[in-house]
C-alpha positions as CSV (number, residue, x, y, z in Angstrom):
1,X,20.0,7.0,11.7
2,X,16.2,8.3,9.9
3,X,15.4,5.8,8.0
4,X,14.5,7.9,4.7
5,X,11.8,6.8,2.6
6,X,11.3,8.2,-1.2
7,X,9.4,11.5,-1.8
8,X,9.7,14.5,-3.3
9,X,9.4,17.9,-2.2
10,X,8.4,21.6,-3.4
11,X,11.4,24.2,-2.0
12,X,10.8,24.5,1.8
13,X,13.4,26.5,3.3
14,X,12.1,30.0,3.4
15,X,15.2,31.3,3.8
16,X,15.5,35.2,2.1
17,X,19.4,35.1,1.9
18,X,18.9,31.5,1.0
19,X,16.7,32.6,-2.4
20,X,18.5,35.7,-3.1
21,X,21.5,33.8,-3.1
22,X,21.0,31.4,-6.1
23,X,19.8,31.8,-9.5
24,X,17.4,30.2,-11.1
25,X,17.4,27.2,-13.1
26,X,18.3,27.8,-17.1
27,X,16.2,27.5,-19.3
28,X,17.8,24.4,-20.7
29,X,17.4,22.0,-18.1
30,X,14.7,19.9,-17.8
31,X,12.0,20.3,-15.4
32,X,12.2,16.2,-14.7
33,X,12.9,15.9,-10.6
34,X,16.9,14.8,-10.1
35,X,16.5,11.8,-8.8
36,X,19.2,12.0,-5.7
37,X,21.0,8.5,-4.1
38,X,19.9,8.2,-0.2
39,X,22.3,5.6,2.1
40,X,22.4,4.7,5.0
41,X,24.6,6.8,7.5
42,X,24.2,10.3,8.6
43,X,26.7,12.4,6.2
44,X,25.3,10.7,3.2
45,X,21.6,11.8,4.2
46,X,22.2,15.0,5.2
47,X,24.9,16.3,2.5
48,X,21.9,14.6,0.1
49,X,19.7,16.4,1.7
50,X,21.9,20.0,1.6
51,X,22.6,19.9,-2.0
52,X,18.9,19.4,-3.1
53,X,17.5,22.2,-0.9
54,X,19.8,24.3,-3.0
55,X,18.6,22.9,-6.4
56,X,15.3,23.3,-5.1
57,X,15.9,27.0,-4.3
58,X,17.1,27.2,-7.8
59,X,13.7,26.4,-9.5
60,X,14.5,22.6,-9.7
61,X,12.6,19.5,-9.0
62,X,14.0,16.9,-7.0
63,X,13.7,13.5,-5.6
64,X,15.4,11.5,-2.9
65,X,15.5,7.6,-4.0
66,X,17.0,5.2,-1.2
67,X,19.1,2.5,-2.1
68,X,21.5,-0.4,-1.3
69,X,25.0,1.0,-1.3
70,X,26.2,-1.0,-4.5
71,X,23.3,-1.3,-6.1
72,X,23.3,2.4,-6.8
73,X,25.7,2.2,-9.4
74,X,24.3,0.1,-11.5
75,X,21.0,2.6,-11.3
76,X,23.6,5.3,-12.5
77,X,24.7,3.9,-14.9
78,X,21.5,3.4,-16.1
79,X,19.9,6.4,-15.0
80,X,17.2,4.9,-12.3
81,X,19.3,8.0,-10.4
82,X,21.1,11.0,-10.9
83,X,23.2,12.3,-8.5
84,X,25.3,10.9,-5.2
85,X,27.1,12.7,-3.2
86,X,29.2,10.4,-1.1
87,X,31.2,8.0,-3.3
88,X,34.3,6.0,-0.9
89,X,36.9,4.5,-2.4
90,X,37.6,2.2,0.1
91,X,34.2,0.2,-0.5
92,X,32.4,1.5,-3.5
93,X,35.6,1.7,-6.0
94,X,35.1,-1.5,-7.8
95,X,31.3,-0.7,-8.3
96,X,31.9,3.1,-8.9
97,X,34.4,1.9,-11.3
98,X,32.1,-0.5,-13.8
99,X,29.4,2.2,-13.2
100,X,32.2,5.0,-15.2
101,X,32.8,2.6,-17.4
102,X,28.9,2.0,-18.3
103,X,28.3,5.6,-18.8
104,X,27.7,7.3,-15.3
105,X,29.7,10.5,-14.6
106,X,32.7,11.1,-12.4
107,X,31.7,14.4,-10.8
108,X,35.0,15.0,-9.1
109,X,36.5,14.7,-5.7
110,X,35.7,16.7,-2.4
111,X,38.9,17.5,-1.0
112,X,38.2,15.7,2.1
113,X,40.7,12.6,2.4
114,X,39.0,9.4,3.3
115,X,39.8,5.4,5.5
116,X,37.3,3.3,6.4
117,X,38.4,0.0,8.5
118,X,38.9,-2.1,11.3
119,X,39.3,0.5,15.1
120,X,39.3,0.6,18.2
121,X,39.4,2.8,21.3
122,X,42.8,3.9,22.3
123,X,42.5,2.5,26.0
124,X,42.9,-1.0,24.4
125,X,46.7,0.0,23.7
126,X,46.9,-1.2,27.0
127,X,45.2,-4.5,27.0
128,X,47.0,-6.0,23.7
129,X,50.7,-4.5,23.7
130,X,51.7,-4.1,20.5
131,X,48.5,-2.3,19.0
132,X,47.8,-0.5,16.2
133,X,49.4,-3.8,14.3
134,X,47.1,-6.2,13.4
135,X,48.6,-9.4,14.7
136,X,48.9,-8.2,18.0
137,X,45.3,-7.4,18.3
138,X,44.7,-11.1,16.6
139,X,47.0,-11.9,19.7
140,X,44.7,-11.0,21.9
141,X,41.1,-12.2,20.1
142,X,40.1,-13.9,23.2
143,X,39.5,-10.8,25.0
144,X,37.1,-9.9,22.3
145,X,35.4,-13.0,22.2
146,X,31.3,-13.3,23.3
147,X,29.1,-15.5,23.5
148,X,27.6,-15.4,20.0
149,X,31.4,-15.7,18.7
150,X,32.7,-18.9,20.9
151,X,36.7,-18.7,21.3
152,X,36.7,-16.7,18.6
153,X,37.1,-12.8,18.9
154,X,33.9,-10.6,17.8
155,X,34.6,-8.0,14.9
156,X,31.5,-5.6,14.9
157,X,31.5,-5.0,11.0
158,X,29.4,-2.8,8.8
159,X,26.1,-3.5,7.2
160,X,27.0,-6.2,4.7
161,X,25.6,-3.8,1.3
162,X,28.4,-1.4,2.2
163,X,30.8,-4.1,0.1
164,X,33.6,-4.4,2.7
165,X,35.0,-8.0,2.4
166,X,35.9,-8.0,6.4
167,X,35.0,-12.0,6.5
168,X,37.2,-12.7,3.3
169,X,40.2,-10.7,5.0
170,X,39.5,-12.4,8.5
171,X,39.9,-15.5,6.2
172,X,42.9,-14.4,4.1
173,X,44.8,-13.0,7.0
174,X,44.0,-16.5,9.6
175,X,42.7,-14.4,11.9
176,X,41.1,-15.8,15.0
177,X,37.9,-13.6,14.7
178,X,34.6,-13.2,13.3
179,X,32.9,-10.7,12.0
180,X,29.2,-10.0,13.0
181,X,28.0,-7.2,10.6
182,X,25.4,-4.9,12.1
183,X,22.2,-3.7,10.2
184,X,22.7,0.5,10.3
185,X,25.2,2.8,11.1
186,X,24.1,3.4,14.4
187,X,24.0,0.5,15.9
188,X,28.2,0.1,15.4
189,X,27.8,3.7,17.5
190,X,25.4,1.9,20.3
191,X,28.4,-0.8,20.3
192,X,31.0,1.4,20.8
193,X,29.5,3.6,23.3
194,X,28.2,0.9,25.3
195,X,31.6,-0.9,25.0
196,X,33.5,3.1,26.0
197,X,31.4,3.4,29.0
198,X,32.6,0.4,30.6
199,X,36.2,0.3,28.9
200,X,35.4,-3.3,27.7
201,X,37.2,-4.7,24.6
202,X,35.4,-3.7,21.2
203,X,37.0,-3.4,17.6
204,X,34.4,-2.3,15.0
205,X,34.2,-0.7,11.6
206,X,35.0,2.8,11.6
207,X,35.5,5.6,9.3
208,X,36.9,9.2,8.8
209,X,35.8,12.0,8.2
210,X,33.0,11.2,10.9
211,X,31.6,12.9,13.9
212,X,33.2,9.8,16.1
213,X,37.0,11.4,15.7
214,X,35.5,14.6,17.7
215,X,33.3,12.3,20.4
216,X,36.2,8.9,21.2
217,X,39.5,8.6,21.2
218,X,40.9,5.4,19.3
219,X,42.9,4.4,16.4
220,X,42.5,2.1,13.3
221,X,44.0,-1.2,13.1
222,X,47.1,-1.4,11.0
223,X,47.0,-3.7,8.3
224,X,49.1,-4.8,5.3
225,X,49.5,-1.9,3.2
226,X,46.8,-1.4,0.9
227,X,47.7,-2.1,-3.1
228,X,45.2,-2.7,-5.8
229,X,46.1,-5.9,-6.6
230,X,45.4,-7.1,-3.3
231,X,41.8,-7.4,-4.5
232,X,42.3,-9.0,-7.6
233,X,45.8,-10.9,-7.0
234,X,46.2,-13.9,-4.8
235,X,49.7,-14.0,-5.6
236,X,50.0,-10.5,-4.1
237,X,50.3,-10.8,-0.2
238,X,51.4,-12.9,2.5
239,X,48.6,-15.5,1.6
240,X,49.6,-16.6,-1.9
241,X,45.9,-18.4,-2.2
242,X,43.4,-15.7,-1.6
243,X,42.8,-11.6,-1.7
244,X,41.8,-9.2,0.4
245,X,45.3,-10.4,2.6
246,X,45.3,-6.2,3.3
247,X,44.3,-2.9,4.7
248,X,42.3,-0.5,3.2
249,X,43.2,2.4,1.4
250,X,44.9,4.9,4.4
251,X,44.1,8.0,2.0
252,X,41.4,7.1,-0.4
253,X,39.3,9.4,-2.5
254,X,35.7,10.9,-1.9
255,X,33.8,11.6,-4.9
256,X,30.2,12.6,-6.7
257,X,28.9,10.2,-9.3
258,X,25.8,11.1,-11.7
259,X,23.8,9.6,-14.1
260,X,24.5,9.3,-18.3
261,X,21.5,11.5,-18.7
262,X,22.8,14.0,-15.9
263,X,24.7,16.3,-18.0
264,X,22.3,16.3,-21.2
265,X,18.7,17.2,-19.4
266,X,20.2,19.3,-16.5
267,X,23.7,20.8,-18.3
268,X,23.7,23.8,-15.7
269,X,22.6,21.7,-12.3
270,X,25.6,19.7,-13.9
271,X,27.9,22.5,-13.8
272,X,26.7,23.4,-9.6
273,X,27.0,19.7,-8.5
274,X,30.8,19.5,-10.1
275,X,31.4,22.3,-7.9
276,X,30.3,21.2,-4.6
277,X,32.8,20.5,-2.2
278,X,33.4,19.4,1.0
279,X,36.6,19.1,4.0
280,X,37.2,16.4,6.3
281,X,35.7,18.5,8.8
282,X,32.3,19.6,7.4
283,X,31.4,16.2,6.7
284,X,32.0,15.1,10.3
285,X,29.9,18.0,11.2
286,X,26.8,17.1,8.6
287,X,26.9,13.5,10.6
288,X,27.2,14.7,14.3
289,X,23.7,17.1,13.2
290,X,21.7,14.0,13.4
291,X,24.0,11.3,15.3
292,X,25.2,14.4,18.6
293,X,22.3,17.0,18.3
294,X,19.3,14.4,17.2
295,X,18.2,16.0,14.2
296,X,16.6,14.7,11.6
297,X,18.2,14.5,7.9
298,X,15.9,17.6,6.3
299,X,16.4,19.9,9.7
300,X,20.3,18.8,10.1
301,X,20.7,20.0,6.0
302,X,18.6,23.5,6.8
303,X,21.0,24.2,9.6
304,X,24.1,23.3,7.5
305,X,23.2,25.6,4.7
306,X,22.4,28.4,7.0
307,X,25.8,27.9,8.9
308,X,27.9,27.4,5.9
309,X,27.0,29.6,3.7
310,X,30.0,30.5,2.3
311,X,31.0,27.2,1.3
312,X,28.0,26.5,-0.5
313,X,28.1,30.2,-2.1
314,X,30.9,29.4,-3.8
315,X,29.6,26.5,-5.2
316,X,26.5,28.9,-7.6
317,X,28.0,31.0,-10.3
């Protein structure tokens, strides 16, 4: 993963069909920069980084502003920022949820369908008999375990700002593990490669859409069916004294969020950002620019918009 910093930019593509393509910006909105939400992992960056070359191209001024996955909504809400692309409901719900409540704007959902959990590669089914459940991979936590981890199986987890709650389940569920969270995105990829290459045990965080679908083959850990009050109800569950005792959402949402002041200085950007929209597949294929090819986040999001250029056509009316 780049690590972004904050800037702004003046339009930079220089592509003809690029201009000609998209109107310029009414009259009505403000010339302000749109402040846009930067993560950290590959799709988020890029697709950021797609949507304002367009506005760009379309007379607007634009800024890319990094920040902690959770933290962001609170900045919404307030209008610190302005526009996100990537909201998951299996991790950023709860914060998406106060931030709607507060005054930022539900932009709509992509129609790509979203899970983020617990995986592994599929050679494993193998090792532990009775995989995808998740007791029979607690079963066999030994063969996970390292040296950092004791007797205790190692559960590579996310970077602990992405809001996951993987030590509270670990707890919830008695599992014999331990999760050992990892600081970016690509180091859970350095894991698992490392891990593929030498068919050793691993079980990391995972998510789809993602470019690792196309590149491993694996499965996610089956859990306790996700239901909203197993994050707010002990007495839901098998573990009648805590929450998180479940999976994650199997088909969760993926949304845009903006700012209060989103719609009232920039009513026609408002309009375009409603109407972007993404599949499963295009957003594994944003992230494999930068995590396959090597790109970085601005050259991965001029390729995109010159190799999809109908989908984001249809997003400028």
């Amino acid at each position: 993963m780049q690590i972004v910093t904050k800037y702004m930019r003046a339009g930079m593509l220089g592509a003809a069909f690029v201009a000609a393509a998209l109107g310029g910006a009414k009259a009505e909105d403000s010339a302000d920069p749109i402040k846009i939400v930067m993560n950290n992992w590959s799709s988020q960056v890029v697709l950021a980084n797609v949507v304002g070359q367009l506005l760009e191209k379309q007379g607007r001024a634009v800024e890319y502003v990094p920040s902690d996955t959770q933290l962001q909504y609170t900045a919404l809400a307030n209008g610190d920022m302005d526009f996100q692309i990537e909201v998951w409901e299996g991790s950023q719900a709860e914060a998406f949820d106060k931030a709607v409540a507060a005054g930022a704007l539900d932009l709509g959902a992509h129609d790509a369908v979203t899970r983020e959990d617990w995986w592994y590669p599929s050679y494993l089914n193998e090792v532990c008999p009775g995989l995808p459940d998740w007791k029979a991979l607690d079963a066999c936590a030994e063969k996970f375990a390292t040296a950092e981890t004791g007797t205790k199986g190692r559960f590579v987890g996310p970077p602990a700002d992405w809001g996951k709650h993987y030590s509270e389940r670990i707890e919830a569920l008695k599992m014999n593990f331990q999760e050992v969270p990892v600081g970016q995105a690509a180091t859970l990829w350095a894991e698992l490669q490392a891990a593929y290459d030498r068919k050793e045990p691993v079980v990391l965080f995972n998510w789809t859409p993602n470019f690792i679908e196309a590149k491993f083959e694996g499965q996610f850990v089956e859990f306790p069916e996700f239901e909203p009050a197993c994050w707010s109800d002990p007495k839901w569950g098998q573990n009648p004294d805590a929450i998180y005792d479940c999976g994650a959402p199997a088909k969760g949402y993926l949304k845009k969020a903006g700012s209060k002041q989103l719609a009232e200085k920039w009513p026609d950007a408002t309009e375009f950002l409603k109407r972007v929209n993404l599949t499963n597949p295009q957003f594994a294929a944003a992230a494999a620019l930068v995590d396959v090819e090597g790109l970085t986040p601005e050259e991965a999001a001029t390729k995109w918009i010159a190799d999809n250029e109908t989908t984001w056509k249809a997003w400028v009316q």
